[in-house]
N, CA, C and O atoms as a GROMACS GRO file, in nm:
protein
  464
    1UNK      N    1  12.265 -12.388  -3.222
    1UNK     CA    2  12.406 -12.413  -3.244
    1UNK      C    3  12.420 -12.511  -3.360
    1UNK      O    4  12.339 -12.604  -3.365
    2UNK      N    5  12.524 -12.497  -3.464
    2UNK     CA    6  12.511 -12.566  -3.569
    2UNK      C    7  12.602 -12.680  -3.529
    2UNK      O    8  12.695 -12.696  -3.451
    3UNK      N    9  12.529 -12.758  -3.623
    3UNK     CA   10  12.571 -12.902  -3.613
    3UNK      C   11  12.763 -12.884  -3.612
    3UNK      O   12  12.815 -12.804  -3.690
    4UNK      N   13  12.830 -12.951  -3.535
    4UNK     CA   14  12.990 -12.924  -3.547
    4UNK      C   15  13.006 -13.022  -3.649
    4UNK      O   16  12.911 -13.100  -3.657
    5UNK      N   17  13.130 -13.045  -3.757
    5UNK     CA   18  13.164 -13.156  -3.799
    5UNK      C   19  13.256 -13.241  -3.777
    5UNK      O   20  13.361 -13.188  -3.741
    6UNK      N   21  13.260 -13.414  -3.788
    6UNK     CA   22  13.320 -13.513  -3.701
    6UNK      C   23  13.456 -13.451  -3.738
    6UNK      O   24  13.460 -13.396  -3.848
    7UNK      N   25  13.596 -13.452  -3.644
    7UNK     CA   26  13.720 -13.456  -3.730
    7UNK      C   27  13.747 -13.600  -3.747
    7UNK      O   28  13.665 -13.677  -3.698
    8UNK      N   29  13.842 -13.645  -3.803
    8UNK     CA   30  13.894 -13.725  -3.848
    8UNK      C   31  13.985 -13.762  -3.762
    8UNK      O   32  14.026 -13.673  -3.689
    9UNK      N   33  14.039 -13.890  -3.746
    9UNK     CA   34  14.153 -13.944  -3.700
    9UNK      C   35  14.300 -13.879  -3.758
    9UNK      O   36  14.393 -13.835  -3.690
   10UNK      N   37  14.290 -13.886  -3.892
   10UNK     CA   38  14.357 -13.807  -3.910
   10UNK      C   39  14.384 -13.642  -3.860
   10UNK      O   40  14.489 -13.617  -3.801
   11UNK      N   41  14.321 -13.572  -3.876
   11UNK     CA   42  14.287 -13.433  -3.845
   11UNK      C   43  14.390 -13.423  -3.698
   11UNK      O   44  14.489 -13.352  -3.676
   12UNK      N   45  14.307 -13.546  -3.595
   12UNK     CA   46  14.367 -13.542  -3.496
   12UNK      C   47  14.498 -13.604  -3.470
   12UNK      O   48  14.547 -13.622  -3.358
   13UNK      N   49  14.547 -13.634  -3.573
   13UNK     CA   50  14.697 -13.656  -3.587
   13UNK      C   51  14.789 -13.554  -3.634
   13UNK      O   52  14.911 -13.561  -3.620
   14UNK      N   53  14.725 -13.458  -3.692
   14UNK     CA   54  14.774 -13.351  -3.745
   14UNK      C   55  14.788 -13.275  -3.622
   14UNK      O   56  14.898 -13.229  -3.593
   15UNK      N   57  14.706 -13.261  -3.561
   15UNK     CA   58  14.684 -13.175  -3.469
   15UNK      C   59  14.804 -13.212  -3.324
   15UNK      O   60  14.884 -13.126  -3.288
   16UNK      N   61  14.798 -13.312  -3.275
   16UNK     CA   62  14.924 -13.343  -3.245
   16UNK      C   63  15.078 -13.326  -3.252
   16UNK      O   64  15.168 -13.299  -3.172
   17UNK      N   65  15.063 -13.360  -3.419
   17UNK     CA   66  15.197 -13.342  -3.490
   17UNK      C   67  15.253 -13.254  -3.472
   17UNK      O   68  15.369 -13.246  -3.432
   18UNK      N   69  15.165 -13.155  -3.501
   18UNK     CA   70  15.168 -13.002  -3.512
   18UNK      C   71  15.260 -12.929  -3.374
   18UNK      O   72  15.349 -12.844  -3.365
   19UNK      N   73  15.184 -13.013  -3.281
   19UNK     CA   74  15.235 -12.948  -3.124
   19UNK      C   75  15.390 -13.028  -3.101
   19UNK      O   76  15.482 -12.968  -3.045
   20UNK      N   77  15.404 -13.171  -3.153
   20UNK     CA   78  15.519 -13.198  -3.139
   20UNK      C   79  15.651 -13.144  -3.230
   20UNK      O   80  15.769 -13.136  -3.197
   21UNK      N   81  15.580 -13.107  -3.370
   21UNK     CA   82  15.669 -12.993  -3.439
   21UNK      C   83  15.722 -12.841  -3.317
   21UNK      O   84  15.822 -12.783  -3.275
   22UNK      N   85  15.637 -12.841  -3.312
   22UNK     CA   86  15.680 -12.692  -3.180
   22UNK      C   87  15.738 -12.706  -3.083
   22UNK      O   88  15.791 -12.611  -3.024
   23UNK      N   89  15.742 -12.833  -3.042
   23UNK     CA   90  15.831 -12.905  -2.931
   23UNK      C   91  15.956 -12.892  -2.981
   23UNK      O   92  16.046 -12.812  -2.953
   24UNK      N   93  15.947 -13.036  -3.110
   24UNK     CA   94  16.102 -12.993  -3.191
   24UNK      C   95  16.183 -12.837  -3.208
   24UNK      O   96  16.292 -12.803  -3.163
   25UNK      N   97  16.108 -12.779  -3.269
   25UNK     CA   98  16.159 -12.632  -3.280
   25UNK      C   99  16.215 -12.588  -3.149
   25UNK      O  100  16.335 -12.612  -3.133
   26UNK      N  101  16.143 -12.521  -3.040
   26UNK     CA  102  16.139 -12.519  -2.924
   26UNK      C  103  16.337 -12.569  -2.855
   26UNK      O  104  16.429 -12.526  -2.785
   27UNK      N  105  16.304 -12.664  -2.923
   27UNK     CA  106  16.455 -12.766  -2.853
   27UNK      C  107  16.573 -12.679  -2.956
   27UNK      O  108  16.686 -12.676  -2.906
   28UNK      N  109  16.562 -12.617  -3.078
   28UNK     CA  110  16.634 -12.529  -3.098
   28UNK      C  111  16.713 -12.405  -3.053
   28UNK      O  112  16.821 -12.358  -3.089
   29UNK      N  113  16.622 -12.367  -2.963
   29UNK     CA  114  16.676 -12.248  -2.871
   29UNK      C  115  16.640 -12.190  -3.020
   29UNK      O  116  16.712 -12.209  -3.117
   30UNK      N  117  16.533 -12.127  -3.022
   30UNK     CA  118  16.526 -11.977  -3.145
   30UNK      C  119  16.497 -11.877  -3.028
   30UNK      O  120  16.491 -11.910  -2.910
   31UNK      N  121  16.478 -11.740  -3.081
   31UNK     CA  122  16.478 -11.630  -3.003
   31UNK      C  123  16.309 -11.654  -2.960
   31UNK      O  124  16.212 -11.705  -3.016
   32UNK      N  125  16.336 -11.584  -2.820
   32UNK     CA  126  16.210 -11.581  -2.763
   32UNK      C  127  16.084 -11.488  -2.850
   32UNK      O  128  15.962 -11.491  -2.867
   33UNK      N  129  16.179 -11.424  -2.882
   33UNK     CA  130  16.062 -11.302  -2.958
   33UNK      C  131  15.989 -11.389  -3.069
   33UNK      O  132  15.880 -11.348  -3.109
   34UNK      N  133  16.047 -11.516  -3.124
   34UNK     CA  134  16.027 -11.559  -3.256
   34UNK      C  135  15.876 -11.683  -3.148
   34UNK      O  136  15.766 -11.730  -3.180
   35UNK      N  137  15.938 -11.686  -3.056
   35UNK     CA  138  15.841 -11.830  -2.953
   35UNK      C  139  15.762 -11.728  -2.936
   35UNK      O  140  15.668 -11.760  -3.009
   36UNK      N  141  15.725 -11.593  -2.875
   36UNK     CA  142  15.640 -11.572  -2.793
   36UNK      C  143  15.494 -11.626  -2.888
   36UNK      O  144  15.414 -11.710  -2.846
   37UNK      N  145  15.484 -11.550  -3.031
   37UNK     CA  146  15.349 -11.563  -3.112
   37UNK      C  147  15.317 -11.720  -3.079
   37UNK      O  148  15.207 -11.753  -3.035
   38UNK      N  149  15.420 -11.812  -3.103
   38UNK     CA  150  15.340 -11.954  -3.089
   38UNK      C  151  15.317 -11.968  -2.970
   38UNK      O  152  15.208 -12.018  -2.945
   39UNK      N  153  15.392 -11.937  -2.870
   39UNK     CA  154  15.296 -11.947  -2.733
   39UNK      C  155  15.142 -11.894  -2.667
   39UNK      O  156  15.052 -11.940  -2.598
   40UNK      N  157  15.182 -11.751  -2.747
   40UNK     CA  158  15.033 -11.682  -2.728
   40UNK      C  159  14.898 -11.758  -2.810
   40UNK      O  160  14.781 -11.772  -2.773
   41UNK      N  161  14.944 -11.787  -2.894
   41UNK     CA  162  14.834 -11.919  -2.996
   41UNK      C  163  14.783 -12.053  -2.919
   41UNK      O  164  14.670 -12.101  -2.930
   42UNK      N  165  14.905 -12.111  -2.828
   42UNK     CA  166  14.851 -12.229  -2.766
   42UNK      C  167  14.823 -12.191  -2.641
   42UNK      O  168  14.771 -12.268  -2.561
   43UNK      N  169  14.854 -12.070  -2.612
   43UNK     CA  170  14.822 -12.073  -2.455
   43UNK      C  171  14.694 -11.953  -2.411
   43UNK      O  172  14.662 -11.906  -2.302
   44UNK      N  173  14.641 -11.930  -2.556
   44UNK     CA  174  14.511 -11.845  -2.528
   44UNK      C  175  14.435 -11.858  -2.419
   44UNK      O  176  14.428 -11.967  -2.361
   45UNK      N  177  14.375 -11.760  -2.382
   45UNK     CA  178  14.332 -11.803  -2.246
   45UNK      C  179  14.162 -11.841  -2.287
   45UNK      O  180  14.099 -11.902  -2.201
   46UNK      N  181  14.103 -11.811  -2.398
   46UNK     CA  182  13.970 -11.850  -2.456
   46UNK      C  183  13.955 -11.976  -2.541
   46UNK      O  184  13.858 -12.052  -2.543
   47UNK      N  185  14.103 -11.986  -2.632
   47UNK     CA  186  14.090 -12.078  -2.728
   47UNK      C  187  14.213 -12.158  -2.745
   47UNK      O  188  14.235 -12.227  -2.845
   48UNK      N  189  14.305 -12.144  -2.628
   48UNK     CA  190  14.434 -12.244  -2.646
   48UNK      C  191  14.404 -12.367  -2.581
   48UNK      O  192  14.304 -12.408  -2.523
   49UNK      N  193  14.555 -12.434  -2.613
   49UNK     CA  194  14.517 -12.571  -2.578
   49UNK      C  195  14.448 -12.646  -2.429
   49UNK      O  196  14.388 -12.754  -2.418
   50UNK      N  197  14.475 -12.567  -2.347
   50UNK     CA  198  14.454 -12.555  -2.189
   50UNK      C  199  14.266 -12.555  -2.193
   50UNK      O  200  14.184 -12.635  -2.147
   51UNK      N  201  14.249 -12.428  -2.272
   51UNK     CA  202  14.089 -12.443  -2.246
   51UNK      C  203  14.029 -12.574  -2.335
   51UNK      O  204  13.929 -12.625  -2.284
   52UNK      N  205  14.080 -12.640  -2.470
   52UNK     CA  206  14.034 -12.722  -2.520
   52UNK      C  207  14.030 -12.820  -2.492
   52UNK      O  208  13.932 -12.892  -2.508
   53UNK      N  209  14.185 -12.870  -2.418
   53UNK     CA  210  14.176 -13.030  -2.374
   53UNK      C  211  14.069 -13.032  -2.269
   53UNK      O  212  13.994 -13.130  -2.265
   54UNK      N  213  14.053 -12.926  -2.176
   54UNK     CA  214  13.978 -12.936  -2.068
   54UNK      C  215  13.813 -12.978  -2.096
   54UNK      O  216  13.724 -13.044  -2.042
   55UNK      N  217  13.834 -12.895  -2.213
   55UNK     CA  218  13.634 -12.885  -2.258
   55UNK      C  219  13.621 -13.078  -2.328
   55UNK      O  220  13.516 -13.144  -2.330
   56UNK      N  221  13.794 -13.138  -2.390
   56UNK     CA  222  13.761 -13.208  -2.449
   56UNK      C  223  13.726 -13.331  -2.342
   56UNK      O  224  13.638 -13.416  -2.349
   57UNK      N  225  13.818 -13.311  -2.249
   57UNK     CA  226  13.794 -13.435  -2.187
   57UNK      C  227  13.678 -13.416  -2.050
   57UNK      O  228  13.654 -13.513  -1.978
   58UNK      N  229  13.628 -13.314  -2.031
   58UNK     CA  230  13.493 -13.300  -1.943
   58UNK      C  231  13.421 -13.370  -2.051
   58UNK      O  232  13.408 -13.488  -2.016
   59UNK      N  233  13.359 -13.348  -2.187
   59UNK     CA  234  13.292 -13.375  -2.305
   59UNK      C  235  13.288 -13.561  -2.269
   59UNK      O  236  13.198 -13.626  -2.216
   60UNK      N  237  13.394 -13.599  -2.310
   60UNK     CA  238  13.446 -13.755  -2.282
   60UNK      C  239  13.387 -13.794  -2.137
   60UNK      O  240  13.314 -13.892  -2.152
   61UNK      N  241  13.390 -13.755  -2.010
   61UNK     CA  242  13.363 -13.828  -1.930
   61UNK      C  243  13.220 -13.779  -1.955
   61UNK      O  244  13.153 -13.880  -1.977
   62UNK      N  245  13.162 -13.698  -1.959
   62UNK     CA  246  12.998 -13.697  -1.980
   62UNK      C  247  12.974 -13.794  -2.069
   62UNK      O  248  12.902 -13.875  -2.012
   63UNK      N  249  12.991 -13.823  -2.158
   63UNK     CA  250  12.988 -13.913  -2.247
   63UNK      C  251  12.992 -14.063  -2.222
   63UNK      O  252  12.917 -14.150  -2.264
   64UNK      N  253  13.066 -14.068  -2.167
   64UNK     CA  254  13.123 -14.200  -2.080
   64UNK      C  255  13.052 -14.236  -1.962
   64UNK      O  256  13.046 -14.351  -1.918
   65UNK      N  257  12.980 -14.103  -1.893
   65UNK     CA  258  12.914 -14.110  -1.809
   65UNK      C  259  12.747 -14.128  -1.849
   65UNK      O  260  12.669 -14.188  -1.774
   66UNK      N  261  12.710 -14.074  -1.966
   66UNK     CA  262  12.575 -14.123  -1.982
   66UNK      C  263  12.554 -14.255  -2.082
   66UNK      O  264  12.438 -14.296  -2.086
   67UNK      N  265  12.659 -14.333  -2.168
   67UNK     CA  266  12.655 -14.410  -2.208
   67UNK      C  267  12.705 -14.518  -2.234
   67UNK      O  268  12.719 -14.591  -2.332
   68UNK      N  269  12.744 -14.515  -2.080
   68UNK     CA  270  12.760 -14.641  -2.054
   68UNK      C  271  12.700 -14.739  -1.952
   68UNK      O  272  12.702 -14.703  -1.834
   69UNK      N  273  12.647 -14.859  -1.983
   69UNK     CA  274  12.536 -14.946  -1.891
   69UNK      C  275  12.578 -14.962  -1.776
   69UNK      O  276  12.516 -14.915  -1.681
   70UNK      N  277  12.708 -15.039  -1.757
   70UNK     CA  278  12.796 -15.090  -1.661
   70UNK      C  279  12.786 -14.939  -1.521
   70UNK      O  280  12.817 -14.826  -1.557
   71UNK      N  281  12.764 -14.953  -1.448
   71UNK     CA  282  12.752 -14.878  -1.325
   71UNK      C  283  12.878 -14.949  -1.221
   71UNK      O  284  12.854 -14.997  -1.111
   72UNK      N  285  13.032 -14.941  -1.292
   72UNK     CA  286  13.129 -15.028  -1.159
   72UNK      C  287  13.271 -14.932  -1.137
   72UNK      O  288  13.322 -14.853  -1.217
   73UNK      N  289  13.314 -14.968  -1.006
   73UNK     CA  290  13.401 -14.891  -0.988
   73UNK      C  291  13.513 -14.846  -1.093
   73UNK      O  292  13.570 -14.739  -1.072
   74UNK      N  293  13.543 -14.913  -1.191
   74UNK     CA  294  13.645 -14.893  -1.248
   74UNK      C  295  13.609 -14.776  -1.373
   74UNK      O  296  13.694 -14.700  -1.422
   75UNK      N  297  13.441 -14.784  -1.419
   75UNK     CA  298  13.382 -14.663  -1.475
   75UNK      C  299  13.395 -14.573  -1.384
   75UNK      O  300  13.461 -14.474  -1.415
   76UNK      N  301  13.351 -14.579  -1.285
   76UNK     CA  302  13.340 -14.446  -1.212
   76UNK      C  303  13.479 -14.367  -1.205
   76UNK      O  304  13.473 -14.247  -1.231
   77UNK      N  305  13.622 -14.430  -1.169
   77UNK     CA  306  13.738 -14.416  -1.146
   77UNK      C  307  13.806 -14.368  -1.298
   77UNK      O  308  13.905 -14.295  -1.306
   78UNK      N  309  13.735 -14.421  -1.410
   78UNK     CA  310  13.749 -14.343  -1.526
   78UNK      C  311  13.710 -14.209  -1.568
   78UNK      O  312  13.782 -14.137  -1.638
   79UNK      N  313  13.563 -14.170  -1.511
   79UNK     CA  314  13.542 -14.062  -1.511
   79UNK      C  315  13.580 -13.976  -1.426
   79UNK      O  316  13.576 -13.856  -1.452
   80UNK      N  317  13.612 -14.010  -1.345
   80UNK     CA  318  13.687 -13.890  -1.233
   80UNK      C  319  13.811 -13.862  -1.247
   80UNK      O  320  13.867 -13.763  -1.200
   81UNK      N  321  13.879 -13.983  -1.337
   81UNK     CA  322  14.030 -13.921  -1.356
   81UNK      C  323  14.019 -13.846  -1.472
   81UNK      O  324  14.121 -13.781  -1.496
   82UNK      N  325  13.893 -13.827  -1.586
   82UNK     CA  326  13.880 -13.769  -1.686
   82UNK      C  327  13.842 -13.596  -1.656
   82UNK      O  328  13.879 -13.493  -1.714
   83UNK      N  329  13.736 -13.625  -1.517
   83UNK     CA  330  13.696 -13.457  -1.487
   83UNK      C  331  13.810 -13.405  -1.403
   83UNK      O  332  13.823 -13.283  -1.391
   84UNK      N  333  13.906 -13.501  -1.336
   84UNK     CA  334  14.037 -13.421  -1.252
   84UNK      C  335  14.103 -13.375  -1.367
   84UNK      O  336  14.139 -13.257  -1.370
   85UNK      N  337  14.125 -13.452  -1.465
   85UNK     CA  338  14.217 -13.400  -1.549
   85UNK      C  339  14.232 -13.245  -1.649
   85UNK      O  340  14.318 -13.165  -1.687
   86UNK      N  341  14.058 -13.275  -1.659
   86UNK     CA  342  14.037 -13.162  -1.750
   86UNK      C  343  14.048 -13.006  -1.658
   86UNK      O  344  14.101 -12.900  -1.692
   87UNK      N  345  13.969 -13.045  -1.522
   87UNK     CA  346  14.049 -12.931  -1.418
   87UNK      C  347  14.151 -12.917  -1.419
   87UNK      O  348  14.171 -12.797  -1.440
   88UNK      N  349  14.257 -12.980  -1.407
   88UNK     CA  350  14.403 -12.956  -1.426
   88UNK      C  351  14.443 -12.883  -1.572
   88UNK      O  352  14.519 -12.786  -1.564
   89UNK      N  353  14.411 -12.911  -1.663
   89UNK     CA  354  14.440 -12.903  -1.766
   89UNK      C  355  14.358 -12.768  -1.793
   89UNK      O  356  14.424 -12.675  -1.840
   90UNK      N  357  14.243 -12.750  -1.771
   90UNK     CA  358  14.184 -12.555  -1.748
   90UNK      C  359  14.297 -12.503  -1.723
   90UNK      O  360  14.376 -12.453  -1.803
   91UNK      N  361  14.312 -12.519  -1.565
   91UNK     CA  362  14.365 -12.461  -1.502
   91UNK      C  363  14.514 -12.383  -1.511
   91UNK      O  364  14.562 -12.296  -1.439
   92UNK      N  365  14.572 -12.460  -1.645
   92UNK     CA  366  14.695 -12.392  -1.684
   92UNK      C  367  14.675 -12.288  -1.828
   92UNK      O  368  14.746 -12.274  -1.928
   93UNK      N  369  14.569 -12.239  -1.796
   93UNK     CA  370  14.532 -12.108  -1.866
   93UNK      C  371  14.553 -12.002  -1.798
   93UNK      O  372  14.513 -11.900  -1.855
   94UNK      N  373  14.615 -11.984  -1.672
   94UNK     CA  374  14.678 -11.877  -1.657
   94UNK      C  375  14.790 -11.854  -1.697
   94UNK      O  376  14.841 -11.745  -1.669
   95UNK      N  377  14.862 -11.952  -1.777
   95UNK     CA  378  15.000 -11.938  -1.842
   95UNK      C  379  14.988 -11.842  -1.936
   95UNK      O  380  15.092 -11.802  -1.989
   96UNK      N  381  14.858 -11.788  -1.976
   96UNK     CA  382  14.831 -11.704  -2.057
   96UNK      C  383  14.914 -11.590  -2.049
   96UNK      O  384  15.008 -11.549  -2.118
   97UNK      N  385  14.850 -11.542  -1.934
   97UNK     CA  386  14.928 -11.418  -1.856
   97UNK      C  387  15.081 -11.422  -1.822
   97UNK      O  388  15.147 -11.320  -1.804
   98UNK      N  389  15.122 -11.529  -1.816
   98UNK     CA  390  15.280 -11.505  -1.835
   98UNK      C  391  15.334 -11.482  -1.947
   98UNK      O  392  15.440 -11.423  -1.923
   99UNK      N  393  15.321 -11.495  -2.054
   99UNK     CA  394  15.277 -11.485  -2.162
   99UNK      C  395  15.294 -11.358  -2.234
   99UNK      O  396  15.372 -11.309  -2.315
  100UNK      N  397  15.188 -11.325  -2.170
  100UNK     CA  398  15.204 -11.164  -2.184
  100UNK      C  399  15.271 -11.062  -2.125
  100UNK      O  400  15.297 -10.952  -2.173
  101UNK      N  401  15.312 -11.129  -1.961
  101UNK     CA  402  15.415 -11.078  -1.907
  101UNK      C  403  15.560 -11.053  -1.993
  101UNK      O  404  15.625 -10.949  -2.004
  102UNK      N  405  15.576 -11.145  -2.030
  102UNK     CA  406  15.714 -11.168  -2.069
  102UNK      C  407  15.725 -11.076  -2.233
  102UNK      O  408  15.831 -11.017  -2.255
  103UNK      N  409  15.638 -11.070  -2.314
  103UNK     CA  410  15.607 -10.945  -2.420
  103UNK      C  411  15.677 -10.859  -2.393
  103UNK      O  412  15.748 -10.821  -2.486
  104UNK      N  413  15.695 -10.778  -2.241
  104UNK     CA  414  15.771 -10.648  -2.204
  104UNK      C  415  15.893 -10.646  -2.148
  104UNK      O  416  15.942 -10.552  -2.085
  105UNK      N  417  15.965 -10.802  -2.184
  105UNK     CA  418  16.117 -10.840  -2.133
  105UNK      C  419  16.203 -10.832  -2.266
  105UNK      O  420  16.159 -10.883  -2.370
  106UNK      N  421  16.326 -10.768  -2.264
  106UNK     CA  422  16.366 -10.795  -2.428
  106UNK      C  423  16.478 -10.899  -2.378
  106UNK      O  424  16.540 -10.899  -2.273
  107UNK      N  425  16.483 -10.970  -2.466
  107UNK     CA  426  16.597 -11.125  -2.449
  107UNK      C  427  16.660 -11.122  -2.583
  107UNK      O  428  16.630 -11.059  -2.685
  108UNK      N  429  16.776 -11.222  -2.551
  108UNK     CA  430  16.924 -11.215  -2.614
  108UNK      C  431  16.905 -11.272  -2.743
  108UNK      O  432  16.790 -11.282  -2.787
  109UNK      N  433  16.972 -11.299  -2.788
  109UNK     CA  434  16.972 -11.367  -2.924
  109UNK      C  435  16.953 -11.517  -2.865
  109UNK      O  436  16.926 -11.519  -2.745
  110UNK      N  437  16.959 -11.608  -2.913
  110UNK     CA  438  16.927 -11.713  -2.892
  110UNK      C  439  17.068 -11.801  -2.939
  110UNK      O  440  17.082 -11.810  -3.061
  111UNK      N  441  17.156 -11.858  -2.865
  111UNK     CA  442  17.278 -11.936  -2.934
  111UNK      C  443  17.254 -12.085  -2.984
  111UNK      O  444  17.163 -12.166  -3.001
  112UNK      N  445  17.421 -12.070  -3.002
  112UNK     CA  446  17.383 -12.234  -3.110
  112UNK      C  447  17.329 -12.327  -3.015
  112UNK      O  448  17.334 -12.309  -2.893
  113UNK      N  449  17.270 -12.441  -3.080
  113UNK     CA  450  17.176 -12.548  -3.069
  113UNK      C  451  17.274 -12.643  -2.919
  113UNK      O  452  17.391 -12.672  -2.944
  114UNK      N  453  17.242 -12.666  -2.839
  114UNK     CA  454  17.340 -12.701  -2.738
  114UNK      C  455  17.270 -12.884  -2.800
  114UNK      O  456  17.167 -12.910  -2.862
  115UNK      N  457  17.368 -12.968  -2.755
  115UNK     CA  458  17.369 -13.140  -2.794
  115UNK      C  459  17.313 -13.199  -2.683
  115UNK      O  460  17.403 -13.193  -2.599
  116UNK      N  461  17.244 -13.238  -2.646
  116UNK     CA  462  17.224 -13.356  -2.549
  116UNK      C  463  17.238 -13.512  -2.526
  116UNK      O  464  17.204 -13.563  -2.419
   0.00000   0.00000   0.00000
């Protein structure tokens, strides 16, 4: 397996951004047909965000778990909220499939921007 390369702090700010841009949008009310492609992108069931945070933060508590000296409850309580999480966070890769459910629903136009 080839060496991966480090991202950047930055990178991972982008990467963020990115998802809170889609949030913003999102709060537009655009047509579903126009959401479904970005949903199917983050909610891949191989390579969306669900399977990545999960792989990222199992990665992190192994990590955390082999290098660090300290053997005390509050490590341990770190890594277990890191491997619950990333289970949780798998685990909403079946949103995939709704996903695709919804592909075979046709929906309305999308109206103006409501104020909150």
């Amino acid at each position: 397996m080839p060496n991966p390369s480090v991202p950047s702090a930055d990178q991972v700010a982008q990467a963020t951004a990115t998802l809170a841009q889609t949030k913003d949008y999102l709060r537009t009310r655009p047509p579903v047909s126009d959401v479904l492609p970005l949903l199917a992108g983050l909610l891949d069931e191989d390579t969306g965000v669900p399977i990545l945070l999960g792989d990222v933060l199992r990665s992190a508590a192994r990590l955390v778990d082999q290098q660090t000296s300290a053997d005390t409850d509050e490590i341990r309580l770190i890594i277990t909220g890191l491997r619950e999480a990333a289970q949780e966070a798998t685990d909403w890769h079946v949103l995939h499939w709704d996903v695709q459910r919804l592909r075979g629903y046709a929906f309305e136009t999308a109206g103006p921007p409501t104020t909150t």
